[in-house]
MITINU-168108 format. One record per residue: y, x, z of N, C-alpha, C in turn; residue in three letters. Coordinates in steps of 0.1 Angstrom, whole numbers, plus 2048, in hexadecimal, padded with zeros to 3 digits. Each point is the difference from the previous one (the first is absolute). Layout:
BEGIN
YXZYXZYXZALA ...
# end
This chain:
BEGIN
7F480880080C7F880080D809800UNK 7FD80B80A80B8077FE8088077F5UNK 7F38067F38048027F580B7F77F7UNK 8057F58048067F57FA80C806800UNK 80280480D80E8097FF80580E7FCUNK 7F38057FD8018117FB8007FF7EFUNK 7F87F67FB7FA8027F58107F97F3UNK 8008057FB80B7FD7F37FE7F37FAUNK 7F37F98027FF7F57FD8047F380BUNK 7FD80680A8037F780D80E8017FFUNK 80980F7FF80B7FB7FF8057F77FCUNK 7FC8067F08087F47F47FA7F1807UNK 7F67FC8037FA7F480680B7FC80BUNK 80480780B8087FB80980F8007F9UNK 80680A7FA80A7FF7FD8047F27FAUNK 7F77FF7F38007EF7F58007F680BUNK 7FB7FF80C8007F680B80D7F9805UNK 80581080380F80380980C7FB7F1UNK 7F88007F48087FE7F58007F2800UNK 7F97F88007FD7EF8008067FE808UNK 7FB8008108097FA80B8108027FBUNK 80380C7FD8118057FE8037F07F3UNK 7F68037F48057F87FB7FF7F0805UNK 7FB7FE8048047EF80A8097FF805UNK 80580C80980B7FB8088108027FDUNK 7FD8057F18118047F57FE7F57FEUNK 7F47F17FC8027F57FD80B7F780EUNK 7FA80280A8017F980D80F806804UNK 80480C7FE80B8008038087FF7F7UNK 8018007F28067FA7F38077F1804UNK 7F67F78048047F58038057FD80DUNK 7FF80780680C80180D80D805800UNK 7FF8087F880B8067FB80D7F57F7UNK 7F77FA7F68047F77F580C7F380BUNK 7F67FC80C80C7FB80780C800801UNK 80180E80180F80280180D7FB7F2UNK 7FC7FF7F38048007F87FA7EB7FBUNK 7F47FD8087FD7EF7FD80C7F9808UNK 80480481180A7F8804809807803UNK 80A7F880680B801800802807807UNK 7FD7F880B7FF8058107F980A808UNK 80880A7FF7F780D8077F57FF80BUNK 7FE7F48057FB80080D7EE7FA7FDUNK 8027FD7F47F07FC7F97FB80E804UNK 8058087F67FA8127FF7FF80580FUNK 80A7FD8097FD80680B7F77FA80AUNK 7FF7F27FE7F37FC80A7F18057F7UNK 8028007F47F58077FB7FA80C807UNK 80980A8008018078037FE804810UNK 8077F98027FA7FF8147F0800800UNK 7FE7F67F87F17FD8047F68067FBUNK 8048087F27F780D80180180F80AUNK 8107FF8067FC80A80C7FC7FD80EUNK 8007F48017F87F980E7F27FD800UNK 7F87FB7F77F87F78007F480E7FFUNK 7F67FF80A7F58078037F78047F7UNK 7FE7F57F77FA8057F680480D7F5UNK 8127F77FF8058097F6800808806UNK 80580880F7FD80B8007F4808804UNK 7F57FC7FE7F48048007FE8087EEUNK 8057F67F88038027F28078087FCUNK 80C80680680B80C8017F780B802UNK 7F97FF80B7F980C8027F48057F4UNK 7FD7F37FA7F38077F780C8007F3UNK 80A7FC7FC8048047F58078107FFUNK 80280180F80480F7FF7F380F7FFUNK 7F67F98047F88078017F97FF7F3UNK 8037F67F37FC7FC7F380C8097F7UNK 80C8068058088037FB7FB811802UNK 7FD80180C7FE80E8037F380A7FDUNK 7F87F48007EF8057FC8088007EEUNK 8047FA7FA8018027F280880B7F7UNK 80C80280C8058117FA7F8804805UNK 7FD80480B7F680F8077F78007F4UNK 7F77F77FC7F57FC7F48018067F7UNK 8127FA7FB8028037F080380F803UNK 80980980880380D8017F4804803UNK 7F48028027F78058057F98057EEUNK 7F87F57FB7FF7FD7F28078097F8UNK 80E7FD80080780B7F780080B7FFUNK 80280780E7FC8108017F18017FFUNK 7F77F67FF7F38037FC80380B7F5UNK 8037F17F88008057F080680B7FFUNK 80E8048068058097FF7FB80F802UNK 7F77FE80C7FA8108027F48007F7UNK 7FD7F37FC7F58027F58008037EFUNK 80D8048018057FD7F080C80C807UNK 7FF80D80680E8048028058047F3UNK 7FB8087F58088007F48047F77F9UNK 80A7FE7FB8047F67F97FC8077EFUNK 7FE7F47F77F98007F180B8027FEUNK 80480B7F680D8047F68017F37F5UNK 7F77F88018047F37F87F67F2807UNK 8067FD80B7F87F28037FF7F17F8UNK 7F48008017F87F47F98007F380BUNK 80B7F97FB7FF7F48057FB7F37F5UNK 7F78057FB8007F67F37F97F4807UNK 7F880080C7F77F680A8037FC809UNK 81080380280880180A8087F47FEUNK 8057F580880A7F67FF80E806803UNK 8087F67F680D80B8078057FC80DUNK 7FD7F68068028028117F7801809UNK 7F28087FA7FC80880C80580E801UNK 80A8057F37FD81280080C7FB80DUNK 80C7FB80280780080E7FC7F880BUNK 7F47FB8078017FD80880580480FUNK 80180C7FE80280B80D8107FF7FFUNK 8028027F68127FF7FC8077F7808UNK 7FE7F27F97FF7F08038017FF80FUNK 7EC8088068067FB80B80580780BUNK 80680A80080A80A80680F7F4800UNK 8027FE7F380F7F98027FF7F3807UNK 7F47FB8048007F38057FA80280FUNK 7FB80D80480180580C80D801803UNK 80C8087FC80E7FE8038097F5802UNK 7F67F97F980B7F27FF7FD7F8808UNK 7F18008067F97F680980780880DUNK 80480E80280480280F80D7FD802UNK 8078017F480F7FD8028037EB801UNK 7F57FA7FC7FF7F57FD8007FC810UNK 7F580980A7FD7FA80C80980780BUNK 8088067F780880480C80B7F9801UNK 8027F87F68107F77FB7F87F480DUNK 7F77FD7FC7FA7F18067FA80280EUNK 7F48077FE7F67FE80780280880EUNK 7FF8097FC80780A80D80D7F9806UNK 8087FE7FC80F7F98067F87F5807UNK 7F97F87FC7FD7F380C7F8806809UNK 7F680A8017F780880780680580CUNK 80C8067FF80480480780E7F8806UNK 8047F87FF8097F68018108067FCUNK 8008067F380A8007F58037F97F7UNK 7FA7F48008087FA7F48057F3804UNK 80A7FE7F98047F18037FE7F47FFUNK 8007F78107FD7F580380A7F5801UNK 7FB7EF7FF8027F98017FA7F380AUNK 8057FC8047FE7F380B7FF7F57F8UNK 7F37F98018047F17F77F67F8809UNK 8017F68077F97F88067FC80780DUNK 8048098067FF80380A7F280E803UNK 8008037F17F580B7FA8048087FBUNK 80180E80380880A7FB7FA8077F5UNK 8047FF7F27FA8087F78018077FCUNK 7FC80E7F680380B7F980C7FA7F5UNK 80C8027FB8027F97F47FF80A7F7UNK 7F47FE7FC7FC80C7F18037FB7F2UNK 8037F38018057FA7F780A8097FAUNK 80E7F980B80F80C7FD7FD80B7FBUNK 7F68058098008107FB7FD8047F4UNK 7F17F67FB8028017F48087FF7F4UNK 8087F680180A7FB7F980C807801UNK 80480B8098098077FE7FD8117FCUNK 7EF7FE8007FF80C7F87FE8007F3UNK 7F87F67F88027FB7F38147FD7FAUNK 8057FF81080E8017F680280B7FAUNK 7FF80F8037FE80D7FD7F77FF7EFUNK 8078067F67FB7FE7F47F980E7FFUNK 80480B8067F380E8047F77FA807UNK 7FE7F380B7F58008017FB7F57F9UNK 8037F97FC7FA7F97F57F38077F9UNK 80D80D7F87F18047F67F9808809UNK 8078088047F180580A7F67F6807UNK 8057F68007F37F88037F77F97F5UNK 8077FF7F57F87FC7F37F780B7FDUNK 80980D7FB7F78087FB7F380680AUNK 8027FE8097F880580B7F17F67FFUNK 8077F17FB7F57F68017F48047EEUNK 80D8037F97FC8047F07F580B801UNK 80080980A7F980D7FE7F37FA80CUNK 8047F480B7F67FC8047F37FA7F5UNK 8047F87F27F97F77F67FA80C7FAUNK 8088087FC7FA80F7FA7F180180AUNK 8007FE80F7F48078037FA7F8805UNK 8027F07FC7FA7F68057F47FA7F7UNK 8068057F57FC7FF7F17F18037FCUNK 8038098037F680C8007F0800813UNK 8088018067FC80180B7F57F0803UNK 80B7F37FC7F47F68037F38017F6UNK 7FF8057F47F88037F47F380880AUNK 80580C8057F68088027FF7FC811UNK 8067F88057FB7FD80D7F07F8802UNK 8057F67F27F17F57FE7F380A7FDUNK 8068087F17F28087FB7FF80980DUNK 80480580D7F78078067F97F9805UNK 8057F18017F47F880D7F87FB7F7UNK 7FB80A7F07F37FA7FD8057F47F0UNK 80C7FB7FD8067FA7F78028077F3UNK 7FA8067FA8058097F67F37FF7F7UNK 8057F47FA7F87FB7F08087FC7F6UNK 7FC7FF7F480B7FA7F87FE7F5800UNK 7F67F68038047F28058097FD806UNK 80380B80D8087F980E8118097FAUNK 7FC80B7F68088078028127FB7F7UNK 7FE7FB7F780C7F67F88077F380EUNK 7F87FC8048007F480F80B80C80AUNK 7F980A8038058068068128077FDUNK 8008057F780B8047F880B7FA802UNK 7FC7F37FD8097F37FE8057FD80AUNK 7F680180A8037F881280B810804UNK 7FD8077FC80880B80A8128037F4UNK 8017FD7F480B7FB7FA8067F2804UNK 7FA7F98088047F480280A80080CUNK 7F380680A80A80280E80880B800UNK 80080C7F980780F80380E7F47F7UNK 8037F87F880C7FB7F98057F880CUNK 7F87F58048037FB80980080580EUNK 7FD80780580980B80D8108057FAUNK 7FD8037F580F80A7FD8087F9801UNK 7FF7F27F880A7F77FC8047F880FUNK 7F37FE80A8057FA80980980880BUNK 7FC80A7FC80880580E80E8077F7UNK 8008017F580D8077F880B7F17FDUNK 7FA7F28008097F780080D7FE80FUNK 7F680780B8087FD80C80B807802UNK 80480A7FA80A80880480E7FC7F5UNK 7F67FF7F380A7F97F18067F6802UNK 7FE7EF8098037FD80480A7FC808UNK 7FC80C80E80B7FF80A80B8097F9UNK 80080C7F68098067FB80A7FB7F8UNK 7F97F67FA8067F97F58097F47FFUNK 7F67F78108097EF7FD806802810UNK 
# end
């Protein structure tokens, strides 16, 4: 059993795992997100939001999404330098003819969305952690208003794009990444494989677009 974790296949096996869960919960918080931009009223987003940092479950859920975040870089960085000390020369002419063009960057990809994810939790997540960000009283319940905050950092048109292209370079490795997450768990026919294609162009457009509408939005109207 232990080999699961030594062996290059268990990796890639665990990693593609930590890759699924990740991709569920860009769905789950897509649409929590989208609140902010459905009503009017900032205080929809923020009782949302209360209740995924109160509620026992969710944070039972916090803890395995970070440890789904963290088993998946350690995974993916581990992997890489595989290849790397296994291939130290580089070919004076590399053959990517078998190669997709967004697997040759996936390391690239996801370096910039390591950056963007720490700077992302340090705007938000950290500030309510440590009781830095600002609250609101409504009904006699004191909430985070992450609403505002959001909404006054999408006023900022530097962070606008840095948050789009940040999400653009996420699709780049989402693209790619849900493809080869299925074929490691055993998915990799040409029957399943067109099905497959499709389903991971479907959601990698619809992540980009959902979470790139919320900022265009509040920038805009």
């Amino acid at each position: 059993m232990s080999g699961i974790f030594t062996s290059s296949i268990g990796k890639k096996l665990l990693m593609s795992l930590a890759g699924i869960f990740l991709i569920v919960f860009l769905l789950v918080h897509m649409g929590i997100n989208l609140l902010v931009i459905i009503f009017d009223d900032p205080i929809v987003y923020n009782r949302a939001a209360h209740f995924m940092s109160t509620n026992i479950l969710i944070k039972i859920f916090e803890i395995v999404l970070f440890g789904g975040i963290l088993l998946h870089v350690i995974y993916a960085l581990i992997l890489q330098a595989q290849n790397w000390i296994a291939r130290p020369k580089r070919y004076n002419k590399i053959n990517f003819a078998n190669t997709s063009f967004f697997s040759k960057f996936m390391i690239h990809t996801a370096l910039i969305i390591l950056v963007f994810l720490v700077i992302h939790m340090a705007d938000f997540y950290f500030k309510a952690k440590f009781g830095h960000g600002a609250e609101i009283l409504v009904d006699g319940v004191m909430y985070h208003d992450f609403a505002s905050e959001i909404v006054d950092k999408f006023k900022m048109l530097s962070f606008v794009i840095f948050y789009i292209a940040a999400f653009i370079f996420l699709g780049f490795h989402l693209i790619h990444g849900f493809q080869s997450a299925f074929k490691t768990l055993g998915l990799d026919h040409k029957k399943y494989n067109p099905a497959i294609q499709l389903a991971a162009i479907i959601y990698t457009v619809a992540v980009v677009a959902g979470y790139s509408i919320i900022p265009l939005m509040i920038y805009f109207l």
